[in-house]
N, CA, C and O of each residue as an XYZ file, in Angstrom:
800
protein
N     -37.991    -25.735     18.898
C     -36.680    -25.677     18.232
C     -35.850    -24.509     18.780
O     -34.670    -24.612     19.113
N     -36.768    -23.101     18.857
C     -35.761    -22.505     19.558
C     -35.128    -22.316     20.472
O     -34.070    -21.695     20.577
N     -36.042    -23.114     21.600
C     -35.840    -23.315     22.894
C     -34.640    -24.304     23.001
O     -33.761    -24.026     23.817
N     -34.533    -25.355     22.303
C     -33.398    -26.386     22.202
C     -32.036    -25.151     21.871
O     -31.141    -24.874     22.669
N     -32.213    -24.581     20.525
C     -31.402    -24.062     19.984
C     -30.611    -22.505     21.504
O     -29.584    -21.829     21.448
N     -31.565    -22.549     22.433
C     -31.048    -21.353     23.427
C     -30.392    -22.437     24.556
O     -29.301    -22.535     25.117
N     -31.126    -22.873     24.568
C     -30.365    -24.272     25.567
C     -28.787    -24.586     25.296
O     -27.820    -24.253     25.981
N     -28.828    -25.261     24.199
C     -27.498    -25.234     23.495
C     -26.274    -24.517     23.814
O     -25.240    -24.944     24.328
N     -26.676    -22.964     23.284
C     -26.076    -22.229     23.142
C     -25.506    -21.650     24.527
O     -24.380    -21.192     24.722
N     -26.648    -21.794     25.513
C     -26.305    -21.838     27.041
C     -25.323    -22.147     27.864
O     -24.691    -21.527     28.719
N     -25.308    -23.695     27.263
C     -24.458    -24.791     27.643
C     -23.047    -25.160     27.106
O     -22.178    -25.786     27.714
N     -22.984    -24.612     25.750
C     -22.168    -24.451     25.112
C     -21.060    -23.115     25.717
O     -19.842    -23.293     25.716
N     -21.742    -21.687     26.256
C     -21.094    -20.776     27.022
C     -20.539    -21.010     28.318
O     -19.500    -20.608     28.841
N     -21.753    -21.983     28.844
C     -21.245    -22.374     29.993
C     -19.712    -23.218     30.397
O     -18.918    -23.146     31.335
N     -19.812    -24.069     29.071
C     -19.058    -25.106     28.929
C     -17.534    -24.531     28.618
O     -16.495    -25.125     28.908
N     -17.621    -23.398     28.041
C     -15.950    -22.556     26.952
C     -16.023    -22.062     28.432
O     -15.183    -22.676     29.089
N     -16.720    -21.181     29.185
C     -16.664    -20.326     30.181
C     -15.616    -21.242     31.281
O     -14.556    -20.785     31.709
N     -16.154    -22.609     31.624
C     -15.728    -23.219     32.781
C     -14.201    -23.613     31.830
O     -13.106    -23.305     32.300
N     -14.311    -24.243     30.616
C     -12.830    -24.467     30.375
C     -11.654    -22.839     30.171
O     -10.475    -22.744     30.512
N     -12.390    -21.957     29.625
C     -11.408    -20.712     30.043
C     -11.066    -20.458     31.092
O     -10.023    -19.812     30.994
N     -11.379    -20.608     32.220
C     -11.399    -20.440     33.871
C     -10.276    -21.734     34.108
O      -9.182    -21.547     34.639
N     -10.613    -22.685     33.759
C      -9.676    -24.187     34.160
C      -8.507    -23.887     33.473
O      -7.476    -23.800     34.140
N      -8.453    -23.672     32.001
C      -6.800    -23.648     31.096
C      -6.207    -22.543     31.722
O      -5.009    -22.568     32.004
N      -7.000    -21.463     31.997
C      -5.911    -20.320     32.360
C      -5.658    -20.417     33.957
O      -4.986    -19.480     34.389
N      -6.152    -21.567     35.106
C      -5.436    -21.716     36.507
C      -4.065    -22.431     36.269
O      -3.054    -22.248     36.947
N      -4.195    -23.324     35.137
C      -3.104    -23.643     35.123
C      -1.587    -23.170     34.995
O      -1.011    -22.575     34.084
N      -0.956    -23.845     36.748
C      -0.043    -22.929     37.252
C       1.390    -23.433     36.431
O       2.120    -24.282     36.943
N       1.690    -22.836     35.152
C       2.916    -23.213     34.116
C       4.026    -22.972     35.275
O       4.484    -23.913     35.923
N       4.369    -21.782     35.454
C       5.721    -21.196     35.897
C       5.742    -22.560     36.952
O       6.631    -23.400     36.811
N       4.952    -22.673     37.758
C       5.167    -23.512     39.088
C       5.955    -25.015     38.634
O       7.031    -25.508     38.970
N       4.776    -25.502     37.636
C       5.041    -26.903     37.129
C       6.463    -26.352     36.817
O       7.324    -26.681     37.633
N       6.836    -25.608     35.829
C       8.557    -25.518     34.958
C       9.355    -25.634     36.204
O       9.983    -26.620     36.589
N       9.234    -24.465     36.779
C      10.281    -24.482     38.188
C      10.423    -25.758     38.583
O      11.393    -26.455     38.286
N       9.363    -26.159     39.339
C       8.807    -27.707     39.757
C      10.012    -28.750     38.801
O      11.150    -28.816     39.268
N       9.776    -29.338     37.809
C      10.601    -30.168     37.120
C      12.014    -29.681     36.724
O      12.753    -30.367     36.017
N      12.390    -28.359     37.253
C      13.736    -27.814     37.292
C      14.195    -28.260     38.463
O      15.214    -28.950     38.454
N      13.435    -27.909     39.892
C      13.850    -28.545     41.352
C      14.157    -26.710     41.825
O      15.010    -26.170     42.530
N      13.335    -26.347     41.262
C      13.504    -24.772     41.450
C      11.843    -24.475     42.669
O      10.676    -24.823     42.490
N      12.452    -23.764     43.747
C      10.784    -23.287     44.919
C      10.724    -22.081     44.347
O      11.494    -21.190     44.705
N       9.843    -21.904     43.425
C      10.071    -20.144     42.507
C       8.682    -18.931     43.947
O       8.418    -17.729     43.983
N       8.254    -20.038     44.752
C       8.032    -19.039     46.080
C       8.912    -18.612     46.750
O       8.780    -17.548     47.355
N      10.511    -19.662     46.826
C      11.235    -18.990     47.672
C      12.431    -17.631     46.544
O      13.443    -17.051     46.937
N      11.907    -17.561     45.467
C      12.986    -16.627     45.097
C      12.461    -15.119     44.439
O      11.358    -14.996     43.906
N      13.088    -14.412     44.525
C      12.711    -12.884     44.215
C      11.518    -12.740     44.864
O      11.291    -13.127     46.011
N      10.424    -11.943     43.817
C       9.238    -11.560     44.816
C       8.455    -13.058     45.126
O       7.415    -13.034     45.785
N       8.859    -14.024     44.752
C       8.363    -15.236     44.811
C       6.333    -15.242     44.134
O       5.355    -15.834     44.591
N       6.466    -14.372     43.023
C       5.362    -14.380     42.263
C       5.379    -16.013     41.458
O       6.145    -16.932     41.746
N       4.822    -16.020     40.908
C       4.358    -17.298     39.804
C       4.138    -16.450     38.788
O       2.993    -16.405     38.340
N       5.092    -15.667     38.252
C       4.749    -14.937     37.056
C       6.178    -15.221     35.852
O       7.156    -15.837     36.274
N       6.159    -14.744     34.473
C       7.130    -14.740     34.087
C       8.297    -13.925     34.565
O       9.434    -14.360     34.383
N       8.115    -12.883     35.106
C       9.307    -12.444     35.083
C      10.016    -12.727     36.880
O      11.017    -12.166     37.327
N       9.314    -13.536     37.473
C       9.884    -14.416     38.730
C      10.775    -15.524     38.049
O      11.942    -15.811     38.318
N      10.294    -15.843     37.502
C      10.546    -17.365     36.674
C      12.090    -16.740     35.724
O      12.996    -17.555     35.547
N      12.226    -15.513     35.262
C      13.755    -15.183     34.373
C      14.732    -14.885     35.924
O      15.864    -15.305     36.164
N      14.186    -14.361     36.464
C      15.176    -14.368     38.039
C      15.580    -15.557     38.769
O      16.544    -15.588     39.534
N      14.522    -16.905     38.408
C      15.341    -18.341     39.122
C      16.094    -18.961     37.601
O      17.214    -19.464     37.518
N      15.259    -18.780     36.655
C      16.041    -19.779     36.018
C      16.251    -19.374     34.291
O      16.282    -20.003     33.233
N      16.364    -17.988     34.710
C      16.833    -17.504     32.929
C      15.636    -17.084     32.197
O      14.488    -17.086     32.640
N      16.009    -16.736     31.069
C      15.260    -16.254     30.173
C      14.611    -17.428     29.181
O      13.484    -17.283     28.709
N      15.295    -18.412     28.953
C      14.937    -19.285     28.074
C      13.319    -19.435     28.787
O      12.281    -18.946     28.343
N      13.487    -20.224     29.958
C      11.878    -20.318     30.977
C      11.196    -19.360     31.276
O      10.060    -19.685     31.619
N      11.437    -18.115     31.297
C      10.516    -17.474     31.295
C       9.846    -16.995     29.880
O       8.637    -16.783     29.780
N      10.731    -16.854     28.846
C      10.124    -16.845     27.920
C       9.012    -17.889     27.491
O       7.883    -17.609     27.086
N       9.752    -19.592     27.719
C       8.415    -20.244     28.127
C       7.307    -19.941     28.301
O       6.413    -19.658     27.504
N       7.336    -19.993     29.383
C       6.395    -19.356     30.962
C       5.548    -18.443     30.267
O       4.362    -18.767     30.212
N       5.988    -17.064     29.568
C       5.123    -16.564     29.066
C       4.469    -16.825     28.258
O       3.291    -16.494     28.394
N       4.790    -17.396     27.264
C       4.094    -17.738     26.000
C       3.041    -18.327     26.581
O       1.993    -17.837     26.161
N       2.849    -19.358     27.546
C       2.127    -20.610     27.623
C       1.106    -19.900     28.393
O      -0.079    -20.071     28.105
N       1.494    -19.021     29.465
C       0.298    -18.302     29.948
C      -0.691    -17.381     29.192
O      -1.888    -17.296     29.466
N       0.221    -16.401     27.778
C      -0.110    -15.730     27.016
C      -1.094    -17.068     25.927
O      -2.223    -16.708     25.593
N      -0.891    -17.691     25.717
C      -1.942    -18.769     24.980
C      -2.959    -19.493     26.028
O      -3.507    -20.506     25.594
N      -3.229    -19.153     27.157
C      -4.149    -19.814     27.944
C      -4.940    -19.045     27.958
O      -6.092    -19.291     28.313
N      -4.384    -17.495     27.434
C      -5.712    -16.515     27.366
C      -5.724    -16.398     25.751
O      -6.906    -16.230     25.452
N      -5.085    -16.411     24.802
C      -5.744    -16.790     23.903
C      -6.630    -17.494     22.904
O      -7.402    -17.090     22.035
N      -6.114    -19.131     23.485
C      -7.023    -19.954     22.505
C      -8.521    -19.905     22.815
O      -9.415    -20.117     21.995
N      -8.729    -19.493     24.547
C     -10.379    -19.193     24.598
C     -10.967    -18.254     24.315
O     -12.145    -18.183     24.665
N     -10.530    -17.487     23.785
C     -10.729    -16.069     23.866
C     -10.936    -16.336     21.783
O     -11.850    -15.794     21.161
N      -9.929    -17.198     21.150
C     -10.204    -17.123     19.737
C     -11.623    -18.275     19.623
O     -12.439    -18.016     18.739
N     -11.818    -19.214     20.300
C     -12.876    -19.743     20.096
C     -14.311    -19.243     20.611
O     -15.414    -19.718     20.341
N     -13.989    -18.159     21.422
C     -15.384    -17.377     21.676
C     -15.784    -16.697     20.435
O     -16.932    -16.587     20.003
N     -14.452    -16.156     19.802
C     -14.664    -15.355     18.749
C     -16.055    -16.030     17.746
O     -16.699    -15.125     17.214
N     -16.547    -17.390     17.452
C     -17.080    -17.758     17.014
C     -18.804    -17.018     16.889
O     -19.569    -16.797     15.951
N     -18.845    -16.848     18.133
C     -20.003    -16.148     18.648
C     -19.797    -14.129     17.857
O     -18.836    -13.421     17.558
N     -21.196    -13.986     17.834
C     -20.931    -12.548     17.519
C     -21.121    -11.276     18.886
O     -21.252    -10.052     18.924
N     -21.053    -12.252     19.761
C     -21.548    -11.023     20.674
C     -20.238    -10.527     21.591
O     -19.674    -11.284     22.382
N     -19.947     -9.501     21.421
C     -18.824     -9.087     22.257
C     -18.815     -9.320     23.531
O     -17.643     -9.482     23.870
N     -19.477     -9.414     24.354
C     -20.353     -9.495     25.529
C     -19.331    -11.230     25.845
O     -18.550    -11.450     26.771
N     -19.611    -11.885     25.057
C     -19.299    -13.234     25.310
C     -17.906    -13.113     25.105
O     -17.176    -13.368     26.063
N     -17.503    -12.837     24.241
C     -15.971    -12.786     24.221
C     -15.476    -12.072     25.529
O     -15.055    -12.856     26.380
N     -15.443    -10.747     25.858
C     -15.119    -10.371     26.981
C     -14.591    -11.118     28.097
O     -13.446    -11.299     28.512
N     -16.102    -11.629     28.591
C     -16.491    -12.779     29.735
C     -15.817    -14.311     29.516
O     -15.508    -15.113     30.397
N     -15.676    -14.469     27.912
C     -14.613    -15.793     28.255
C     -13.054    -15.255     28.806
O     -12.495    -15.518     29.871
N     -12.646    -14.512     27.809
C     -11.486    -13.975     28.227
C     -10.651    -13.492     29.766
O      -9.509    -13.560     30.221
N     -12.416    -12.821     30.341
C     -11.768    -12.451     31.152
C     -11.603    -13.663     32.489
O     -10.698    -13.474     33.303
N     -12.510    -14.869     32.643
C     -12.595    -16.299     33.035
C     -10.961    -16.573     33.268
O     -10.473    -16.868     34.359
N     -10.052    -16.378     31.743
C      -8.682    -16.982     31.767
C      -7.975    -16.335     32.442
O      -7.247    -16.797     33.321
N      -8.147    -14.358     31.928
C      -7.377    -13.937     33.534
C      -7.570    -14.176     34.578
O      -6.517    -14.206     35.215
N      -8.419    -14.380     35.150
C      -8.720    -14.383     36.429
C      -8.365    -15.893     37.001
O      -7.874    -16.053     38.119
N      -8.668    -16.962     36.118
C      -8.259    -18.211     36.482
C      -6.830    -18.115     36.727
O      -6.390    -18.410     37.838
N      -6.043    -17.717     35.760
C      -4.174    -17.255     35.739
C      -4.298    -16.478     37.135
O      -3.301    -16.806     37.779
N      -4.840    -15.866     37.655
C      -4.695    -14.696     38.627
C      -4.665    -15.173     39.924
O      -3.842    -15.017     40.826
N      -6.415    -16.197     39.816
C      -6.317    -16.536     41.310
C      -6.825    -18.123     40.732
O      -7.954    -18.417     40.340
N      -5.752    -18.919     40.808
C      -5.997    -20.237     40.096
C      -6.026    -21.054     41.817
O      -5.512    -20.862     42.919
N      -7.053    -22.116     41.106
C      -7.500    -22.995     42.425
C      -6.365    -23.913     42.768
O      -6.189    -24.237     43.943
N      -5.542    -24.374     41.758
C      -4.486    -24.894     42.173
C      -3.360    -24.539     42.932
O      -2.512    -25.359     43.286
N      -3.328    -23.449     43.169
C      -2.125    -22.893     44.255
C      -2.775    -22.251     45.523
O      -2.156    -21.499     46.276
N      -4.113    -22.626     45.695
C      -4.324    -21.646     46.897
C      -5.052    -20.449     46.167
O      -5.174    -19.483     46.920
N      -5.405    -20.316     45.303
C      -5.906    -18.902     44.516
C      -4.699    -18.563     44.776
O      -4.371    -18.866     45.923
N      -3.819    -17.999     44.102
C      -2.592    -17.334     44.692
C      -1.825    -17.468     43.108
O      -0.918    -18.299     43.173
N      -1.956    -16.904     41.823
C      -1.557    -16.975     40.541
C      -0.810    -15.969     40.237
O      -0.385    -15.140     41.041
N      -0.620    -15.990     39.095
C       0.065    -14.307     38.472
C      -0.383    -13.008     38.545
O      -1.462    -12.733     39.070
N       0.271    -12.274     38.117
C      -0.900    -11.449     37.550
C      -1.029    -10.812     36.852
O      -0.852     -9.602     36.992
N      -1.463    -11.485     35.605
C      -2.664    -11.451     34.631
C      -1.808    -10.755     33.601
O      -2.316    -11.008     32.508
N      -1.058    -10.221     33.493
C      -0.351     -9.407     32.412
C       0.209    -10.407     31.261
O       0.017    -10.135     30.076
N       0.782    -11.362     31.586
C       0.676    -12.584     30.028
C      -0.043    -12.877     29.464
O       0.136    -13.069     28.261
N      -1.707    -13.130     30.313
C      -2.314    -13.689     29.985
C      -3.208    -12.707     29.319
O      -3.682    -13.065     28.241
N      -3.501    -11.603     29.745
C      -4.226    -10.455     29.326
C      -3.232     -9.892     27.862
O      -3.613     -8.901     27.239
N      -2.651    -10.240     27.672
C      -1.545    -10.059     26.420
C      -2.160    -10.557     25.141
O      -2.508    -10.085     24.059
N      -2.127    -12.306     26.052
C      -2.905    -13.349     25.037
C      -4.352    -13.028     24.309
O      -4.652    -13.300     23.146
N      -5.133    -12.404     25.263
C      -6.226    -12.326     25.218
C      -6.125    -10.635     24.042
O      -7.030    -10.431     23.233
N      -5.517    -10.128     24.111
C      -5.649     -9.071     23.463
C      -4.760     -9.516     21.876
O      -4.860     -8.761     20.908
N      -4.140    -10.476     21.819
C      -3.309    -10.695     20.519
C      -4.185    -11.211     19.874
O      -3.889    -11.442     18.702
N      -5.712    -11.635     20.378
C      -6.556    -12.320     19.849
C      -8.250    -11.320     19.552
O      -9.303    -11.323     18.915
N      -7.762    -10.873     20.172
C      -9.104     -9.789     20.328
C      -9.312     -8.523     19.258
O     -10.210     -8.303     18.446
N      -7.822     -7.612     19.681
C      -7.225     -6.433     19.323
C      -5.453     -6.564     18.954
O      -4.521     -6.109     19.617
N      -5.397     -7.506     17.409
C      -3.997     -7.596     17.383
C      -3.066     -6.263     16.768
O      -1.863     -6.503     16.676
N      -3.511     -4.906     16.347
C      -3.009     -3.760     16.089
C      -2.513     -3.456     17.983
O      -1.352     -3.564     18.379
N      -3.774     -3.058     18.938
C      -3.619     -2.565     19.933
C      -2.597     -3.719     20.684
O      -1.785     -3.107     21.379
N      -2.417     -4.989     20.747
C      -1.199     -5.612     21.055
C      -0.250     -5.465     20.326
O       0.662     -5.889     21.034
N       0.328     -5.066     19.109
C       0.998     -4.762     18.578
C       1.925     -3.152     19.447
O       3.130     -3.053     19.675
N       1.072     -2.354     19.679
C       1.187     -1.039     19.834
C       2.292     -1.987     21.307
O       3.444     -2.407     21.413
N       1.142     -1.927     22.107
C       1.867     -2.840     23.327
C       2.932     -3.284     23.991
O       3.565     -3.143     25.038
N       2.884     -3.979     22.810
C       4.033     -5.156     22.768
C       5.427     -4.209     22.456
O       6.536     -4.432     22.943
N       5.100     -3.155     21.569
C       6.531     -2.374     21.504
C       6.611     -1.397     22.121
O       7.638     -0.787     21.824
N       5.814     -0.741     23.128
C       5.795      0.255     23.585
C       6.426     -0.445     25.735
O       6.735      0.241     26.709
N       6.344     -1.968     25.578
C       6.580     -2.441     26.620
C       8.296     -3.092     26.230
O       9.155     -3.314     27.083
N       8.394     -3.219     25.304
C       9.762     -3.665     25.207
C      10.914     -2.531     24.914
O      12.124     -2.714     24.783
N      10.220     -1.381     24.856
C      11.654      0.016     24.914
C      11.517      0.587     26.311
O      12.501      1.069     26.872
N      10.021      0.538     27.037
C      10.415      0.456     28.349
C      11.447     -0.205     29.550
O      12.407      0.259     30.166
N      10.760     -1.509     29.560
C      12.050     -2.596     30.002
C      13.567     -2.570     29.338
O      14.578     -2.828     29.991
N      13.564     -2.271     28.153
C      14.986     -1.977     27.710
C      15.689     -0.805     28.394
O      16.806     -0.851     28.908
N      15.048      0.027     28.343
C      15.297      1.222     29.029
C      15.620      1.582     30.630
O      16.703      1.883     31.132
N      14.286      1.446     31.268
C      14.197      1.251     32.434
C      14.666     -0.030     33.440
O      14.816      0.173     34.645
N      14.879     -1.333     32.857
C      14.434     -2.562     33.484
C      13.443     -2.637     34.264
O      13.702     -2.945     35.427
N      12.606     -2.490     34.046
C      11.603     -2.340     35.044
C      10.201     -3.091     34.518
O       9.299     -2.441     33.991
N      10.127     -4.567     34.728
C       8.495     -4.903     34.189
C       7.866     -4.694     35.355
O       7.993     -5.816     35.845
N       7.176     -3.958     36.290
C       6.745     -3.640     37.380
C       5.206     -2.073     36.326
O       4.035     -1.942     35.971
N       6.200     -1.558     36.363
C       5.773      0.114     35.739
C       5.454     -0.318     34.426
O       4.361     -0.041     33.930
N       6.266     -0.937     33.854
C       5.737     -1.057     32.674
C       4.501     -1.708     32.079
O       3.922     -1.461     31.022
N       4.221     -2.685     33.111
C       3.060     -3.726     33.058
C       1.687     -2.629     33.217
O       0.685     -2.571     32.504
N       1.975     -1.975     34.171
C       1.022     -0.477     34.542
C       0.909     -0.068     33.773
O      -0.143     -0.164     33.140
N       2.058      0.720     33.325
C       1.111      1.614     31.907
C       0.831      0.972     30.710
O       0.019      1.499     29.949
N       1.362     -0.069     30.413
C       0.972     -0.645     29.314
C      -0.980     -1.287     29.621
O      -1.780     -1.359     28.687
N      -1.289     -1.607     30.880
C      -2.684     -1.828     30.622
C      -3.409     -0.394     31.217
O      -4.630     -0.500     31.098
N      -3.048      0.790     31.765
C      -3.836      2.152     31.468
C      -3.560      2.466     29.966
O      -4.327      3.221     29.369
N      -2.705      2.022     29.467
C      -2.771      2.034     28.092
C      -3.944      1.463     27.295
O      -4.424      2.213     26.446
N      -4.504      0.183     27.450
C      -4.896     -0.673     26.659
C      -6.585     -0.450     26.461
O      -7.260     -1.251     25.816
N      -7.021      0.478     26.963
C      -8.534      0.693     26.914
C      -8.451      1.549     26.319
O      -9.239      1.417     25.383
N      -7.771      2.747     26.235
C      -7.156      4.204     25.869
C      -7.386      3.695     24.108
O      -8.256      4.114     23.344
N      -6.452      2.819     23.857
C      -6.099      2.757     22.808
C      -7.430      1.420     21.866
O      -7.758      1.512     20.683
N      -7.738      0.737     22.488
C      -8.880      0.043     22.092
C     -10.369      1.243     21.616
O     -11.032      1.291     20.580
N     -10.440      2.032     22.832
C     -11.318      3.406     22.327
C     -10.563      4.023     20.864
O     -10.767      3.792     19.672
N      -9.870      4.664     21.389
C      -9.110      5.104     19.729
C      -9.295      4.232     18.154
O      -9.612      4.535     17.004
N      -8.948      3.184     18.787
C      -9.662      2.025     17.541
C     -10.505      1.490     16.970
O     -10.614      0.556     16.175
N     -11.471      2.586     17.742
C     -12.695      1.997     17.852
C     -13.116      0.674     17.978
O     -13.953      0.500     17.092
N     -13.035      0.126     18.325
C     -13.488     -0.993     19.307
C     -14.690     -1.025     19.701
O     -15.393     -0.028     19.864
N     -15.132     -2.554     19.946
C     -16.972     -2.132     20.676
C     -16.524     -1.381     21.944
O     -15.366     -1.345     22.361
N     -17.569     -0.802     22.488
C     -17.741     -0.677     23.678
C     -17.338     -1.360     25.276
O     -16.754     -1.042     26.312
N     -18.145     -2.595     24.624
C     -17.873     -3.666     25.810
C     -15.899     -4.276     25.848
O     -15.505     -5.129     26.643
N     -15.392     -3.889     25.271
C     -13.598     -4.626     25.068
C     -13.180     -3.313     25.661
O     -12.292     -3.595     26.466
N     -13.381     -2.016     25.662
C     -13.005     -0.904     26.011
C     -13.560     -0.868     27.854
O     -12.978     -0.040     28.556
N     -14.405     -1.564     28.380
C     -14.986     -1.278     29.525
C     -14.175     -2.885     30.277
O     -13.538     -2.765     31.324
N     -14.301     -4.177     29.650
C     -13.764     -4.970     30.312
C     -12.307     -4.821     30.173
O     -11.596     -5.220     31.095
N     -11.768     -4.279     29.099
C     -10.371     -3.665     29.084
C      -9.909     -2.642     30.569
O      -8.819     -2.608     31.140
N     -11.177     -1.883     30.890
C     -10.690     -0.832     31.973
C     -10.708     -1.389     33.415
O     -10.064     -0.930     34.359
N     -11.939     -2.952     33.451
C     -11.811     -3.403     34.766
C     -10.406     -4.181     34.859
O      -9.529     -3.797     35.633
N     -10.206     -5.608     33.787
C      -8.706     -5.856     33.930
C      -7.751     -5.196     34.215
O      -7.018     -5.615     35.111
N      -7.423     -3.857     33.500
C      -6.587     -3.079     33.838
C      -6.448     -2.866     35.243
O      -5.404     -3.043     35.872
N      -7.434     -2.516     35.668
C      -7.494     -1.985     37.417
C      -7.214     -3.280     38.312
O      -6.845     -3.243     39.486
N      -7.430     -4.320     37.628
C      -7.637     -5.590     38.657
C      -5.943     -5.932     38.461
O      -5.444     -6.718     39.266
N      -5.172     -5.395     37.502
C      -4.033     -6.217     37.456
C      -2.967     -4.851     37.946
O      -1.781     -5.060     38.200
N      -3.462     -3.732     38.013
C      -2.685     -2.982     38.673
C      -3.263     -3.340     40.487
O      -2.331     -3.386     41.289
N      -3.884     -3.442     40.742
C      -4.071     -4.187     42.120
C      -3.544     -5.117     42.217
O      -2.954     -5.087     43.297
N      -3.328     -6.218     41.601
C      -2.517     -6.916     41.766
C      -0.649     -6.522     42.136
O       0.256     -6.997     42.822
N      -0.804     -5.676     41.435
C       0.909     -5.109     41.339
C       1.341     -4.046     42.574
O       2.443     -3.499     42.602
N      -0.047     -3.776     43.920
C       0.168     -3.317     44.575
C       1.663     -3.111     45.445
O       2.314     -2.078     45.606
N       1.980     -4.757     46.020
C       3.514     -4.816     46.507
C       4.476     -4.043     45.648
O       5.228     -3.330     46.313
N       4.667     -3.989     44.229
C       5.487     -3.817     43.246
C       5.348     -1.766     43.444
O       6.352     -1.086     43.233
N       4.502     -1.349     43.699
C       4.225     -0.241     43.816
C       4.934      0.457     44.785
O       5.583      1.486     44.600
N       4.701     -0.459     46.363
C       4.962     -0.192     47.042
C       6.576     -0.488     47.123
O       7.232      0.215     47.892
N       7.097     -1.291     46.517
C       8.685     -1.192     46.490
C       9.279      0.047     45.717
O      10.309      0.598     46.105
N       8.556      0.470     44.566
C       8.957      1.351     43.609
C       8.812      2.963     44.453
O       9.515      3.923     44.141
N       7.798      2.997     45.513
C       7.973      4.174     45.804
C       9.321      4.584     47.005
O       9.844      5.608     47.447
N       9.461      3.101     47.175
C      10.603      2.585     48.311
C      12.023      2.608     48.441
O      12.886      2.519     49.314
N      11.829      2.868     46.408
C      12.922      2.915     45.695
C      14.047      1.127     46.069
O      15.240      0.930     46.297
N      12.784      0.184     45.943
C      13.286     -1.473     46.529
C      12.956     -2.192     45.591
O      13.154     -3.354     45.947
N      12.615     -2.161     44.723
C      11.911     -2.714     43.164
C      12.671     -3.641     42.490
O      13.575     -2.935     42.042
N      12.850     -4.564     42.194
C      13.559     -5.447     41.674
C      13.814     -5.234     40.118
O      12.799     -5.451     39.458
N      14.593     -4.973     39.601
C      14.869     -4.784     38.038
C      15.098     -5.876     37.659
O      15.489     -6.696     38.490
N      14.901     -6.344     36.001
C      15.190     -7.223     35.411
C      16.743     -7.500     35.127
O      17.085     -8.481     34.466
């Protein structure tokens, strides 16, 4: 019985694991653009992110755009919750960034990860997305700048998950995302020190 019952449970991880990885490749911004008649490669930094997507075709779509990526890392991330082991939650979650990041449907060649890592934290840690969420919207108001802001808001997000005490393990996969999505934002870096950065 218990052996069935580990089996299960195996297969069952395996199974949320491969669909968190699949819902979050899915390339939204591309499809929206796509049925607009919009090449969102040929415009601005030609990312597949939301805020590529408010530079071809407004805010209404990118607001879209975000949401839908920001729920591709949440709904797996709330059905891991089922499980008690942090360990598992983490590892589904982090499946959706990374699927959003380097999704098989475009070439690996996705966002990066900052909607979706949003999602995943509105579901995880909704005080520390809270904090976030307003500490990223007086930036961009301020600055225009979702480039920098995306940065510190995830050197933020482990910082403040520790403070909250938080397990352990959300504070450590919090610090690799972070690093993986400021690598991602390398180009963006390199315009900003260039003083070539695209503002909102």
């Amino acid at each position: 019985m218990l052996v069935e019952l580990t089996t299960w449970l195996a297969i069952h991880h395996l199974a949320l694991g491969a669909l968190s990885f699949l819902s979050g490749s899915i390339p939204f911004s591309l499809l929206i653009s796509k049925a607009r008649g919009v090449n969102l490669r040929a415009v601005g930094s030609g990312n597949l992110g939301a805020t590529n997507v408010y530079r071809a075709m407004g805010f209404k779509a990118a607001l879209l755009v975000f949401s839908l990526d920001a729920i591709k890392g949440a709904i797996p991330t709330w059905i891991a919750l089922n499980n008690d082991s942090p360990t598992i939650h983490i590892i589904i979650a982090g499946l959706a960034i990374i699927g959003h990041s380097l999704s098989p449907f475009v070439k690996f060649k996705g966002g990066k990860g900052a909607a979706t890592g949003l999602g995943v934290l509105a579901v995880l840690a909704t005080d520390v997305f809270g904090v976030l969420f307003i500490v990223a919207a007086i930036l961009i108001a301020v600055t225009r700048y979702v480039a920098p802001t995306t940065i510190i808001c995830s050197l933020l997000a482990p910082i403040l998950l520790f403070l909250f005490d938080y397990p352990l393990p959300y504070v450590g996969f919090t610090s690799l995302i972070a690093l993986f999505i400021i690598y991602r934002h390398q180009t963006n870096i390199i315009r900003l020190i260039k003083g070539t950065e695209n503002r909102v």
